[in-house]
N, C-alpha and C positions, 0 to 999 in steps of 0.2 A: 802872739802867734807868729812864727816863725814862716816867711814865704819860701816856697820850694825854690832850690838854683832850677835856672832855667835847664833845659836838655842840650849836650853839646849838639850841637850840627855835623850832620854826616857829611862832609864835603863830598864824600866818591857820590851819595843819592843826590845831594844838593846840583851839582855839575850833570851830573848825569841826567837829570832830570830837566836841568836849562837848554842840554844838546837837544833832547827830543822836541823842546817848542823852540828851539831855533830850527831844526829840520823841516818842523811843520808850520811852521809860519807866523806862530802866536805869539808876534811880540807886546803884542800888553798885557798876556801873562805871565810874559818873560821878562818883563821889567818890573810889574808885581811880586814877582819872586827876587829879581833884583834889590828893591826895596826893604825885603827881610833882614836884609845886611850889612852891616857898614863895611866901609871898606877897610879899615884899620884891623876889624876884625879878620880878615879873611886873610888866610895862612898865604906867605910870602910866595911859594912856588904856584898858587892859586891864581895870582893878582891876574897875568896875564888872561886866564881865561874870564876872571872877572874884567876886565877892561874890553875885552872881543864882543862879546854881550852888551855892556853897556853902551859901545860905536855902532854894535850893529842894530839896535834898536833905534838909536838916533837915527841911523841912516834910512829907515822907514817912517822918520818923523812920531815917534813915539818917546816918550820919554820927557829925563829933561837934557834938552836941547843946548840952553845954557852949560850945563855940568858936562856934558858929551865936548862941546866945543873944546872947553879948557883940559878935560884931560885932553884931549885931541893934540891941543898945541904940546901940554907940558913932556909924553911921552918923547924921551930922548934919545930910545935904543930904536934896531930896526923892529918894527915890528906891523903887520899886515899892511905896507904902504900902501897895496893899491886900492884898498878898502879905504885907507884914513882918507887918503886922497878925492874917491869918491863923495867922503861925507866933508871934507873940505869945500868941492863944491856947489854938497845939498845946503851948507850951510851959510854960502858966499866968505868962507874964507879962504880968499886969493890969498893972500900974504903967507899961511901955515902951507897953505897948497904947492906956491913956490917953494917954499923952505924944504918940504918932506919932498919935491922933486931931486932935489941938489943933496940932500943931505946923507946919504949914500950911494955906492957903487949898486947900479941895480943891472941884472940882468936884460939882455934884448926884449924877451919876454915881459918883464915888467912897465920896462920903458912903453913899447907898444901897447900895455894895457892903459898907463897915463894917458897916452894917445887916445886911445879907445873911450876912456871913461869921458875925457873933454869931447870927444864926438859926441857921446850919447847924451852930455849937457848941454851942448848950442844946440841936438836937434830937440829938447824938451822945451827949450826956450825958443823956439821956430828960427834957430837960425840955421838954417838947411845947407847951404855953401861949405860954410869951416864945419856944418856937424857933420856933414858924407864924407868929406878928406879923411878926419881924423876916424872915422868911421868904420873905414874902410881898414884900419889897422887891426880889428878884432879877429882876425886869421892867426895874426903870431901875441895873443893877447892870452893870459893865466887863465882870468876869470870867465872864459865866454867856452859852451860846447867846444869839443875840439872837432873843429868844420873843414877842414881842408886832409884831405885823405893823402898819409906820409909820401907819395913818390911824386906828388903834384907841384908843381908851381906856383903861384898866384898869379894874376892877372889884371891889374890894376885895370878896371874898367873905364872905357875912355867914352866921349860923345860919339864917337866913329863905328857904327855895327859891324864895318868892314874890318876891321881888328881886333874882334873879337875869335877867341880862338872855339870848337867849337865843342869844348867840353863844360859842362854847367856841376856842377857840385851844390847837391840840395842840404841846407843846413839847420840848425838849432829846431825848434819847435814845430806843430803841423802850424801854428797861425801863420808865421813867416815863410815855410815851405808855399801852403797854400797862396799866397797873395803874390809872392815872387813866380810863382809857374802862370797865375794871372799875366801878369805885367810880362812875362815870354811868351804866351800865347797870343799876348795884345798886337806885340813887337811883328811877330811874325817871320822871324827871321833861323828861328833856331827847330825849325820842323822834323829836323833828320839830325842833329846834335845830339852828344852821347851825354845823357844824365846819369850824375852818379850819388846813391842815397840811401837812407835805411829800406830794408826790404818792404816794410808795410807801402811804400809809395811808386812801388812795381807797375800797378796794375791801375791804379789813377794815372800815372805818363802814359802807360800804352794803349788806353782809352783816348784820351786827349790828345799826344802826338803820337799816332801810333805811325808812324816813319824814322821814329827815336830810337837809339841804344840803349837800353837801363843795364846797367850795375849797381849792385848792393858791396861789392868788394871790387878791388881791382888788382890785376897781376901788376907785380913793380915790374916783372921787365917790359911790359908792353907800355905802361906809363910813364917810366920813370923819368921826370924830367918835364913832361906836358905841362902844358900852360891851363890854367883853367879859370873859370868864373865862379867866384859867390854868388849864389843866385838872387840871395837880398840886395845887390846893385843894382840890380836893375834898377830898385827903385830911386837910385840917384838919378840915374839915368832921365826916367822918364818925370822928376822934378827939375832938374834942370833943365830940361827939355822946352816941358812944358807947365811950367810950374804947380804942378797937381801929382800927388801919392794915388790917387786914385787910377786901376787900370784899367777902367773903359772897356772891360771885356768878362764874359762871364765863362764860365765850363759846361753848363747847360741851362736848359729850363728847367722850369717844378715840373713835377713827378702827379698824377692821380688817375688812380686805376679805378674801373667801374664799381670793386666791393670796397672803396675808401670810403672812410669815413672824416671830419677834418680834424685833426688832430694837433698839437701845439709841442715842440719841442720847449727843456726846458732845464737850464744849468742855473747854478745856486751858487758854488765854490768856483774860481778863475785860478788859473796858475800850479806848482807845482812846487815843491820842495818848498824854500824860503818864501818864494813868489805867491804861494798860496799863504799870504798876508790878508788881516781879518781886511783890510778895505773892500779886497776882492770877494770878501763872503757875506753871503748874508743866513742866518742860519736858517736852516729846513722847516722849525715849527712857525717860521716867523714869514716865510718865503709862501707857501702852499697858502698861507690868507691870503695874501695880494690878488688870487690866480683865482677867477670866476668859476664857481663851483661846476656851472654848466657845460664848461668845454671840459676835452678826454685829453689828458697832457702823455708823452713821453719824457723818459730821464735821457737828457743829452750829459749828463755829472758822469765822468767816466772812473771816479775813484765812489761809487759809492760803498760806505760804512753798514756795518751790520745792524747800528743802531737806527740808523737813516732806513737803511729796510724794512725793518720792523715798524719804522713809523709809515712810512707810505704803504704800507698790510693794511692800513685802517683808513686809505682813498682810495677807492678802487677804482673811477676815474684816471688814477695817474700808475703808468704800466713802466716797468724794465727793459729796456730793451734786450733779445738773447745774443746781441753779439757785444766784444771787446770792441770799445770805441778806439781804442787806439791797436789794432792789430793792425787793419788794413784799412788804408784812407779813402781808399773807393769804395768800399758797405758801407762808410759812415758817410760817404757826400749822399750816397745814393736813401741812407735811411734819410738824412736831413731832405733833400729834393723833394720825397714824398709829403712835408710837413704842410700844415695850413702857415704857421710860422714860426717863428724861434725866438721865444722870451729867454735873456741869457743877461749876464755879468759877464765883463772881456775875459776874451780865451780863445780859441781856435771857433768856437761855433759861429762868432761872428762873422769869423771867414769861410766858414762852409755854408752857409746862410748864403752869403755875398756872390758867395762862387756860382750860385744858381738863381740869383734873384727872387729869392723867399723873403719873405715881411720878417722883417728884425725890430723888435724892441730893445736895442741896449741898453743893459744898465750900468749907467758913468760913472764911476768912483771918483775921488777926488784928487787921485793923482794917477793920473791917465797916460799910456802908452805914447812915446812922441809920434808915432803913425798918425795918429786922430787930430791931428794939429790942436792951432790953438784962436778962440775956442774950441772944448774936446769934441767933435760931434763925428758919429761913426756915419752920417750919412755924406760925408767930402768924401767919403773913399767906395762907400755900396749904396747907391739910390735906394735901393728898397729900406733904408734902415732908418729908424726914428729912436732919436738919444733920449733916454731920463734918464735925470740925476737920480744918483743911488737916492739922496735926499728925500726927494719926491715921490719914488715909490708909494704906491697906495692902490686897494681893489681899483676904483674909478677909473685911474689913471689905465691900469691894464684893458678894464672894460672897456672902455672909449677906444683904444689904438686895437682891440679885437674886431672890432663889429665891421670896419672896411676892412679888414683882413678875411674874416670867413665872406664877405662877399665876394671879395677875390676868387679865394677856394672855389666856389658853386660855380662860378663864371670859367674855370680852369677846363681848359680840354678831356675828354676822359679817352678817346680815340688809343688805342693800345698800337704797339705796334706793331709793325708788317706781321703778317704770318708767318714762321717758321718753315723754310726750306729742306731742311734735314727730319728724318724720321727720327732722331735725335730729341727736337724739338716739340714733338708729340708724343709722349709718355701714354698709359694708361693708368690713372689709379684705383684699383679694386679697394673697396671699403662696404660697408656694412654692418648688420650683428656680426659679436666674434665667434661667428662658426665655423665648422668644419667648408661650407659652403663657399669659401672666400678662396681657402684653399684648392677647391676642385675647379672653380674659376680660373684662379690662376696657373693650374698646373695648365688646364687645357691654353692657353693664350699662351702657356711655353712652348707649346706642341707646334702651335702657328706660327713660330718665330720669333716672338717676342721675347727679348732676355730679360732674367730674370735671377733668381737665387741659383744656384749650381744645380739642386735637385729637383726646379719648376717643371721639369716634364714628367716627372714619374706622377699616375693618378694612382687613383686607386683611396681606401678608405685611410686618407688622410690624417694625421693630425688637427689640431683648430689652430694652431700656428705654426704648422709644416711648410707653408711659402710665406710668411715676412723673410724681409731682408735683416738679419742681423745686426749687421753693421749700420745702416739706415734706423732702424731699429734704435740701438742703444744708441749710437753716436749723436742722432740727431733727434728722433721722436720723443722718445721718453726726456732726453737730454731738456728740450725744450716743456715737453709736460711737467718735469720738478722745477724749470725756472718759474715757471709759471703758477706755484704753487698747485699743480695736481699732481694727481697718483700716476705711476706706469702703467695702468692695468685701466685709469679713467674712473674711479671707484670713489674718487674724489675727481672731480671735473674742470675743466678750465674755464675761463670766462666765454661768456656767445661770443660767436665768431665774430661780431662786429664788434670787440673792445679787444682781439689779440691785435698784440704790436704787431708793426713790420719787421718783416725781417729779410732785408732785400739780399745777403748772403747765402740765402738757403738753397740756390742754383747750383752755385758753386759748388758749394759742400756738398751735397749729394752727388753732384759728379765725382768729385772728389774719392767719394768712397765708394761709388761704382766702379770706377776702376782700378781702385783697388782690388776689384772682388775680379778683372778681368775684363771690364767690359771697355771696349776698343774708342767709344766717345762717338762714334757714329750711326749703331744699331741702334733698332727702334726696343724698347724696354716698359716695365711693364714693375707696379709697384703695389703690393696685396698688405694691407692691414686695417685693423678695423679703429683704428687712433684716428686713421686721414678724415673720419668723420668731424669731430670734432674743432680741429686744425685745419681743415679744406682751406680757408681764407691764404694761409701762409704758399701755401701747394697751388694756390690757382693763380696766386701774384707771382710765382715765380715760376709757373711755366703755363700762359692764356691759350696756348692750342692743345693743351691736354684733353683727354677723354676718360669723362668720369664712369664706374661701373660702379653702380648701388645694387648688390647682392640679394635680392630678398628671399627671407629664413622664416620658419614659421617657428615665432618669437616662445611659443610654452617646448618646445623640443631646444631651443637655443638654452632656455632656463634651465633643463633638465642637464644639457651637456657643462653649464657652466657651474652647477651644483655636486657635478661625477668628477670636474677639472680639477688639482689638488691647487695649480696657480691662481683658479680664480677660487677654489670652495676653502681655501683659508679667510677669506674676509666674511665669507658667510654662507650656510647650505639650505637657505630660505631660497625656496624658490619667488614667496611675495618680493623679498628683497630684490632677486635681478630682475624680477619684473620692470619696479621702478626703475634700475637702472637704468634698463635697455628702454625706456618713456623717456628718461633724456638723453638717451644715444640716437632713439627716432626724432627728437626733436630735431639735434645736429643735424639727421640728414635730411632733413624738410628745411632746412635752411640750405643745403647745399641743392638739392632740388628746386627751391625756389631760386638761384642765385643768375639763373642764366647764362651757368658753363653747361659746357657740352657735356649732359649726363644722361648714361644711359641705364635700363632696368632689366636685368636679366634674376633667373630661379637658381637658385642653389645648384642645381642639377641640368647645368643648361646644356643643351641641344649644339649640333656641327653648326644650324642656321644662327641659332644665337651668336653663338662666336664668331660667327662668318659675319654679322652684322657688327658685331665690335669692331673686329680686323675691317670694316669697311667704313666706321664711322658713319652709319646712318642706324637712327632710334628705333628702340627693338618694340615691336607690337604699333608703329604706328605708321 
């Protein structure tokens, strides 16, 4: 019997298929796929991208090592030096390292990334001195973010604060963003200096220095030519200084509002593109064992997977957060502040942990960022942080560094701040059954002054959702009930209030699109739907001097109206059906009743004194 010839190889799938786990990080599948092949076989015009592969794998210490080395030396054209060069010196081969410096005409460009890549080898090796010099060249470097915004200058940062000019340019990652704006706030010096940065880091500067300039772009004629700072010098700075990475200063305290509950942040995958290497991962089904069934986690993992979703459907303990982690860097300090603490793998969360002195659990890979000196311990740079080796992972191990941490939590302040100055800052929220009754509520509270939808003062026999806010509405309500796996309409329900996440964003955005609709940011307003039940937790963290209005409807006439509704009588024209409903739509608001906001009780069909008691903030019937 005759064996089949094997199947030629698709080189265009075989390649194509190597770029994607080179993009994504998996190099020991990308050397396993390496392995299917020799090289003698692989088509002549090919080779290069077979030898890119096989350096770049080495260069993560995957592979073999050995084989990576010699082709390294034998290649004699030019080809990716500053790459080889890099793996020249993961692999302590000075001698090829020399050779592939001199061995062509390179670019300034390439030159400076040589430069660059020897900095980022002495500081791996803790030699701090020669690795900030050469360090400091990754401005005019191939391989690094392009960090210096075209009409700037650089600014060789000196030990002297007094020459320092007093423009700061925020660069590459949030980890290094964050820890660099640390060590300038430590400094003290640069209070009123113009920062210049991606947009998301707007509104974290002008919290923290708010006597700052931010730019996200800059006009070349106003710049052209200015001197400017890397803001990751500092931290030469403050190592030569003082021979410590650590900045000695934090952006706030933790965060805990009276309806908290303690909760655990929690990242699994570190890094991004290449950098999102399996060291920094540890997979989902393998991660959520570690993690004590009893506590309620959030997902700090800002790239989660579809498949990853679908797994964490089946912990309902561990919740999504509804905003983009990386949109704006002040909703995510301020989600993190709120945490009990932050069990993570290196990435930005350890610096937003830091930034606020929240209990960090790192987990150390084994070849660790040179911030973390050496040995790698993330607590030389943030006190609150305690290292395990990825190695040592295990339930226990998590259990044990929990138990003083939720004691922290319960000991934490709950004290809310100042009351709210501006009628602005005192909202009303109408919620309820969803009857017509919310609506007549509302219109009248339009009549008072209170803005509201464009048509809140007309009464009269309403519709059952003639005053929501639309835009509020779709933008953000419902928006947040499908992340949450419920319905738009509640018909499928979200978790009890005390297992929704935070979402300390939600200020914003609702102003956001009030004024959209026209409203000026300073009138007092007024917000009618009957979802606010449900979701109250989210509405009362992010605005504590609100006044709640619980609507009461006589629940067999609310059934009949939501049975005659065509939005609500498509799910069902049982009245037994909305009965149940509306038994856990009452639930919701006996939890917002019992919460101890400002909630008050008025009838479907209330009276000038009712409203006059709203408009005055004092409890109606009592």
């Amino acid at each position: 019997m005759t064996r089949a010839a094997p199947r030629p190889i698709d080189w265009d799938d075989y390649f194509r298929s190597a770029e994607q786990l080179f993009r994504q990080g998996q190099f020991s599948l990308l050397w396993s796929s390496l392995q299917t092949v020799a090289e003698r076989d692989v088509p002549q015009a090919r080779l290069p991208s077979y030898y890119f592969y096989l350096l770049t794998c080495a260069l993560y210490g995957v592979g073999d090592l050995d084989k990576a080395r010699a082709l390294n030396r034998r290649i004699d054209f030019r080809f990716h030096p500053t790459i080889r060069y890099r793996l020249c010196l993961r692999l302590g081969d000075f001698a090829t390292a020399r050779r592939l410096r001199r061995a062509h005409d390179y670019t300034e460009s390439e030159q400076a990334d040589f430069r660059y890549t020897l900095g980022l080898h002495c500081l791996s090796k803790g030699k701090y001195r020669p690795g900030f010099r050469f360090y400091q060249e990754r401005h005019r470097a191939i391989n690094t973010p392009k960090s210096l915004v075209a009409p700037l200058q650089y600014h060789y940062l000196t030990q002297d604060p007094a020459d320092d000019p007093d423009l700061i340019v925020l660069e590459q990652g949030m980890g290094e963003v964050l820890i660099s704006l640390l060590h300038i706030r430590a400094a003290g010096r640069h209070a009123q200096s113009t920062f210049c940065g991606m947009a998301k880091y707007r509104r974290l500067v002008a919290r923290y220095f708010p006597q700052a300039t931010y730019h996200s772009t800059l006009d070349a004629s106003a710049f052209e030519g200015r001197h400017a700072i890397l803001a990751v010098d500092f931290l030469q700075r403050a190592w030569l200084g003082r021979r410590s990475l650590a900045p000695g200063a934090v952006f706030d305290t933790p965060l805990r509002s009276r309806h908290d509950r303690p909760v655990f942040g929690i990242c699994w995958r570190g890094g991004s593109a290449q950098n999102r290497r399996e060291a920094r991962h540890i997979p989902l089904p393998f991660f959520v064992q570690f993690l004590p069934r009893e506590h309620e986690y959030l997902v700090l993992q800002y790239d989660v997977s579809d498949e990853e979703r679908a797994f964490l459907r089946s912990h309902p303990n561990i919740q999504i957060p509804f905003l983009d982690l990386t949109a704006d860097a002040l909703a995510t300090f301020d989600l993190v502040r709120a945490l009990a603490g932050v069990i993570s793998v290196a990435g930005a969360n350890w610096h937003l942990a830091g930034g606020a002195n929240i209990p960090l659990l790192a987990i150390m890979h084994d070849t660790p960022h040179w911030l973390w000196g050496r040995p790698a311990d993330a607590r030389s740079i943030y006190p609150g942080a305690t290292t395990l080796d990825k190695g040592a992972l295990s339930l226990p191990a998590v259990a044990a560094w929990s138990r003083p941490v939720l004691e922290a939590w319960h000991a934490r302040d709950t004290t809310g701040p100042a009351p709210g100055t501006q009628a602005s800052d005192r909202p009303v929220f109408v919620t309820g059954l969803p009857g017509i009754g919310l609506s007549r509520v509302m219109a009248r509270l339009a009549q008072q002054g209170l803005w509201g939808a464009a048509d809140a003062a007309q009464d009269g026999q309403a519709a059952i959702d003639a005053h929501e806010n639309p835009r509020v509405r779709d933008r953000l309500i419902v928006n947040i009930l499908k992340k949450l796996g419920a319905h738009e309409d509640c018909v499928v329900f979200p978790p009890v209030p005390e297992r929704l996440p935070p979402f300390p964003w939600l200020r914003f955005q609702i102003e956001k699109a009030l004024r959209e609709q026209g409203w000026d940011g300073t009138a007092a307003w007024a917000l009618a739907d009957f979802r606010l039940a449900p979701l109250w937790p989210l509405f009362a963290r992010a605005y504590p001097d609100a006044t709640w209005v619980v609507v009461t409807q006589d629940a067999d006439q609310v059934c009949l109206t939501l049975t005659d509704t065509p939005r609500f009588s498509r799910h069902s024209t049982s009245p037994d059906y909305w009965k149940m409903f509306l038994n856990v739509l009452g639930d919701r608001l006996a939890s917002l009743c019992r919460s101890g906001e400002r909630v008050l009780t008025v009838p479907d069909d209330p009276s000038a004194d009712d409203i006059q008691t709203v408009m005055a903030g004092r409890p109606v019937g009592r």
